[in-house]
N, C-alpha and C positions, 0 to 999 in steps of 0.2 A: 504493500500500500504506500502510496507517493503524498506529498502535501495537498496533491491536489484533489486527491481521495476522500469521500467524506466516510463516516463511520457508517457499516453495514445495519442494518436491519436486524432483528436477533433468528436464529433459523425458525422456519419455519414448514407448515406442510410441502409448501409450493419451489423450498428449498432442497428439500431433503432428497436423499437418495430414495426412489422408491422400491419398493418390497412387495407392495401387496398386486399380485396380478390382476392385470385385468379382464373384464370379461368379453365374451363376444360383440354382447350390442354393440360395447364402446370401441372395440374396433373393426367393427363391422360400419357405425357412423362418422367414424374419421378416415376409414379409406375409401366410404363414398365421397366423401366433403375433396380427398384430395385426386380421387379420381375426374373430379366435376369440373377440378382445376385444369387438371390434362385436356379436359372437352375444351376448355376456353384458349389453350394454346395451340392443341393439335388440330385442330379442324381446320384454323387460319395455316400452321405452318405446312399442311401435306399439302393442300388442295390452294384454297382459298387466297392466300396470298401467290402464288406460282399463277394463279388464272389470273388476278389484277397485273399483276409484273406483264405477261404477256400481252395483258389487253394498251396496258402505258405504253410499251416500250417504242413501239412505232412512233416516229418523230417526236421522242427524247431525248435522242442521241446515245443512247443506251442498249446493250441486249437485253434481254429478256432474263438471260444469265446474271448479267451485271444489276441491273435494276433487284432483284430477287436477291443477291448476295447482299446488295448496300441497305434496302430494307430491315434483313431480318440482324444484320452487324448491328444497323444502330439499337434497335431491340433489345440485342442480346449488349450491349452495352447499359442501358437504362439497366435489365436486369442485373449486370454485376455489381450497382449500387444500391440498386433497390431490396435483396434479397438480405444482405447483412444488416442493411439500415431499418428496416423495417422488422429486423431479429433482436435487434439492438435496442429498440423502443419499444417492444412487446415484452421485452426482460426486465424491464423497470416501469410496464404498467400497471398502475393502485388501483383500476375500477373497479366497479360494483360486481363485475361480469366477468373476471378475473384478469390476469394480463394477456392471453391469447384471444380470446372469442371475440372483442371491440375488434381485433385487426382481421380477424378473419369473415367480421359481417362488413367492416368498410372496405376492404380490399377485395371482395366478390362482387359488394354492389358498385363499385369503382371500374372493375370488369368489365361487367355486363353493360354498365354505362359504355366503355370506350370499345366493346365490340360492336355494338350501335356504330358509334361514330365510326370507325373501319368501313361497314360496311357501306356510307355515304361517300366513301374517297373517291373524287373525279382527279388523285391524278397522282404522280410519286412523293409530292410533298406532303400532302394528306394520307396517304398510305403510309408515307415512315411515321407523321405524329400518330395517328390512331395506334399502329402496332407499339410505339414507343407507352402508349400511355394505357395497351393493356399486358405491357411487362410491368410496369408500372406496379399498378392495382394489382393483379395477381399474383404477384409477388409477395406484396403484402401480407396476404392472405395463405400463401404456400407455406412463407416463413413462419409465420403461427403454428400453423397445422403440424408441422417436421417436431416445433418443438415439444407439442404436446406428447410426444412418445415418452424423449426422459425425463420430462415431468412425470407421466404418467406410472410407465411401465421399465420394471424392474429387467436388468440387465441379461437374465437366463433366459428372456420371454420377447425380448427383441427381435431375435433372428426371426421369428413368427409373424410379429406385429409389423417387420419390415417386411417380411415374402406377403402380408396383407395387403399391404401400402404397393406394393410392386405392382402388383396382381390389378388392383383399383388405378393404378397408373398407366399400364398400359391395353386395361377397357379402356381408359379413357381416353388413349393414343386412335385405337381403333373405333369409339364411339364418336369421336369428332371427326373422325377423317370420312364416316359413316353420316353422319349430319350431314358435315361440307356435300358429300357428293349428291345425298339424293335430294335436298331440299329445292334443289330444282334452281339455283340459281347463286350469285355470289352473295348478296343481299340476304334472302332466305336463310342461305348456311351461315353464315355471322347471326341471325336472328336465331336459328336454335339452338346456336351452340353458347349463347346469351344467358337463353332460357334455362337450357339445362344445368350450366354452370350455377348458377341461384339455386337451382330447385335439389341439387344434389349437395349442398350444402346446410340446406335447411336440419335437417334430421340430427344432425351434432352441433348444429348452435340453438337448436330448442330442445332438444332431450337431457343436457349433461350440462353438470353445471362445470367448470373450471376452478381453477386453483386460484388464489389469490392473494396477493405480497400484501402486508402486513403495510401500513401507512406508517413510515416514519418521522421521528420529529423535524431529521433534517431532509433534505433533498437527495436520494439513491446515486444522485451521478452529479460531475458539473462538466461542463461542454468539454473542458480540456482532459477530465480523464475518460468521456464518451468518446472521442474522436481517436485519443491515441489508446483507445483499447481493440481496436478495430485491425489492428498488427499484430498479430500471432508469430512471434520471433517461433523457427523454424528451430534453432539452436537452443531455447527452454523448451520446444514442445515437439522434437524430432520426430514422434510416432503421428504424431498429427500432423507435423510436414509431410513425410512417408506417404501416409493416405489420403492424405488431399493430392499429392503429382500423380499416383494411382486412377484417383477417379477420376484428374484432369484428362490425364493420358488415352484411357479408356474409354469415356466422351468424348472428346476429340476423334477418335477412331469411327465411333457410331456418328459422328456429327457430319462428318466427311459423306459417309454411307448414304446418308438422309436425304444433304441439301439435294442434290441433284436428282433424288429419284426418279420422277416425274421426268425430267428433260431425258435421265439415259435410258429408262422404257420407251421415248419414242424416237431419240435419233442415233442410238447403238444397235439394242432390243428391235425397234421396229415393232414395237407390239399396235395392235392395230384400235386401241381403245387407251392410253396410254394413265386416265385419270383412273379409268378402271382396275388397270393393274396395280398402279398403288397401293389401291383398297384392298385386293387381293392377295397382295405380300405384307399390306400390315394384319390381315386375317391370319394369316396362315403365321408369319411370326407372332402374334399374339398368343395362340393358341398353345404352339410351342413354350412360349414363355409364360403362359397359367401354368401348362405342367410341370412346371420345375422352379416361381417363382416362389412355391410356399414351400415345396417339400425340401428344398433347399434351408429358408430361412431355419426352419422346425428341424433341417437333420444336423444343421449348425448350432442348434440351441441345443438339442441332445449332445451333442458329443463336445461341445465347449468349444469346439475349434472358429476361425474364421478366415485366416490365412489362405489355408490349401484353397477355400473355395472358391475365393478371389482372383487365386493363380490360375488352376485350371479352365473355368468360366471364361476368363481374358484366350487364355491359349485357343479355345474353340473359337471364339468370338474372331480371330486375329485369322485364324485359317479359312472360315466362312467367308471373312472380308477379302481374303485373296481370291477365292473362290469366284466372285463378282470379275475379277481385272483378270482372271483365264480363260471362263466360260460365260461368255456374251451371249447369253442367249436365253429364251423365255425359262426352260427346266431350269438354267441353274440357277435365277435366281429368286426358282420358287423353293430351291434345294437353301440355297443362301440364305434366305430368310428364317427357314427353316432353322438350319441350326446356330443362326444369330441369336433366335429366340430363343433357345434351348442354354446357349451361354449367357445371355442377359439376363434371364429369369434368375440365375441361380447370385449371378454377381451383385441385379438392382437390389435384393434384400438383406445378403452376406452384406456385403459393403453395405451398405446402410448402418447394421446393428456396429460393424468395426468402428463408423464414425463416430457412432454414441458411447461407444467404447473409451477412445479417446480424449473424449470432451475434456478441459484443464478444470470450470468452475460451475458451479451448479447456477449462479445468478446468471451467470453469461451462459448459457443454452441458446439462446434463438439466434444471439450474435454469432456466435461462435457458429453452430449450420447453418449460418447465412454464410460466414466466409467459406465455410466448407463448401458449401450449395455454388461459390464463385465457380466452382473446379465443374460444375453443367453448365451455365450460363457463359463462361470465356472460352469453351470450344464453340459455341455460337458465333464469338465475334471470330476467333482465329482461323475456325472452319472455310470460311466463305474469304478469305485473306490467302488460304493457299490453295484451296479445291479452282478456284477461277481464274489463276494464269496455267493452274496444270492444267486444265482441260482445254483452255483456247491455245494454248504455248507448248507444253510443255508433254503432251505425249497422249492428252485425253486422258477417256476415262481408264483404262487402264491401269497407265501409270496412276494414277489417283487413288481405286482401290488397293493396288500394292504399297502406294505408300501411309494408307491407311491402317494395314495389314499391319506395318513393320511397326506405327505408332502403338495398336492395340496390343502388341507383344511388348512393347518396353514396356507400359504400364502394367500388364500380368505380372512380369519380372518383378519389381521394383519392389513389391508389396511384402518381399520376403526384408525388406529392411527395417519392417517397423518390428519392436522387440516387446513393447511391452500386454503384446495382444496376442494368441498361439494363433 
């Protein structure tokens, strides 16, 4: 503690390590709330924003490519600020309603508002602010959600409660991209996936009540020791540097994989319906990735481990990704899909519980997986920084997925450095 530190609060429930498991309902209503959250990003990012980029980009001066990269960059920018800052203010909020639930009813109906607005965009300046301002809002409300786990739920019961969280994240990958495409238009799909984002959030901010910090006499933080607590020196918190370049490196890989979906089913693939196929490879990795996003979490919680799961997971994921840059063509990369899912399942809930593992302090929880949460949201911005000279310059798509490939194996690798987690 610094001078600029005021005195803590005395422990309390909303402090403490927790112990007592939780039950179904409650994580059955927190991984709808954050599945609803997935509707509100994934519907725009498969579909929705790829059809506006190509409808701008004609006399922009722009491709469709470029336009598409530079949008979803600035985005995933708002979000590298938005996800810790808004973790950071939820860890020191006194309401009535505890410190998460205020951020996750203003940061959903903050959403829903700016996916409205999106779907009004006449043009790419109005397209970056609407996506900017429902990374924004969502974030918000993401960063809440994450941290109500270790508040919640005790450390042996993680691995479960994150293969839950997995599982509600990537329906909610495929229930947006499923919106986007059938509502029958651009407008439409930002309008349900609005709705559903709200409506899937209801059921855990009206059933449960939250936890709530104790009101002290003095003020919980002052600006200078808010701002510079937001640095997680790597050298005091080595295992939490470790797995944060981990699920950098390994996003990054997936992120690569993503942005260009859409464009390499119709000018590699050739596939002859090409919005179609999207939906059809995030079905099929979906599916993949239910079977193995819980049974992973739960086989990691039995056997204490979290490491191996990590490694291995990555390794499948890195050779699927290569998979894509050999075999061009419709089978493989319903085969790719396939077993991307099969390694993401096991990784998005493993990693997850490792994260919570690591945490340094129990007040700084939401800050702390906000900066964690930077290592999703900075393969957004880096993603679209190298994916779009390799494909116009630099050898396509190809070279792209290989060098995707090689990113998702460093990051498998790495994970053997953190120590204080098996």
């Amino acid at each position: 503690m610094t001078a600029a530190d005021p005195p803590l609060p005395r422990p309390s429930e909303a402090l403490a390590e927790p112990v007592e498991r939780v039950g179904r309902g409650w994580t059955s209503a927190l991984s709808l709330a954050n599945g609803a959250i997935w509707v509100g990003w994934y519907g725009p990012l498969q579909i929705l924003l790829a059809s506006q980029a190509k409808d701008f980009a004609p006399g922009s001066g722009m491709s469709k490519e470029t336009m598409l990269a530079w949008v979803t960059g600035a985005g995933a920018v708002v979000s590298l600020v938005a996800n810790p800052l808004f973790g950071a203010l939820s860890d020191r909020t006194t309401a009535r309603r505890g410190r998460r639930t205020p951020w996750i009813v203003a940061g959903t109906a903050g959403g829903a508002l700016s996916l409205l607005l999106l779907a009004g965009a006449g043009g790419p300046w109005t397209m970056a602010l609407g996506w900017c301002l429902v990374q924004l809002t969502l974030n918000a409300a993401f960063a809440a959600v994450t941290a109500a786990v270790p508040d919640r739920v005790p450390r042996g019961q993680r691995g479960s409660v994150g293969g839950c969280l997995g599982a509600a994240q990537i329906l909610g990958v495929v229930g947006g991209t499923g919106l986007a495409t059938a509502a029958g238009g651009v407008g439409a799909g930002y309008a349900a996936c609005a709705v559903f984002t709200v409506v899937g959030v209801l059921p855990y901010v009206l059933a449960y009540e939250d936890l709530r910090l104790p009101v002290p006499a003095r003020p919980l933080w002052s600006w200078r020791a808010f701002l510079a607590g937001f640095w997680l020196s790597p050298r005091r918190h080595p295992d939490l540097g470790w797995a944060w370049l981990t699920r950098f490196l390994i996003n990054l890989s997936n992120s690569l994989v993503l942005l260009y979906l859409l464009y390499y089913l119709r000018d590699r693939v050739l596939h002859h319906d090409p919005e179609q196929g999207v939906l059809v490879l995030t079905a099929v990795n979906g599916v993949t990735l239910l079977a193995t996003v819980v049974v992973g979490g739960a086989w990691s919680d039995r056997v204490g481990r979290r490491k191996p799961f990590v490694l291995w997971s990555g390794v499948l994921m890195a050779a699927a990704t290569a998979a894509l840059s050999a075999w061009q063509t419709w089978p493989g990369a319903i085969l790719a899909a396939a077993v991307l899912g099969v390694g993401f399942g096991v990784f998005t809930s493993v990693d997850f519980a490792l994260m919570t593992d690591v945490l340094p302090k129990a007040l700084d929880r939401g800050k702390d997986l906000g900066v964690i949460n930077v290592a999703n949201a900075l393969p957004q911005v880096t993603a679209p920084a190298l994916a779009a000279p390799i494909v116009t310059h630099l050898g396509g798509y190809r070279v792209l997925y290989l060098v995707a490939a090689v990113i998702g194996l460093a990051g498998a690798v790495l994970v053997g450095r953190i120590r204080g987690v098996e």
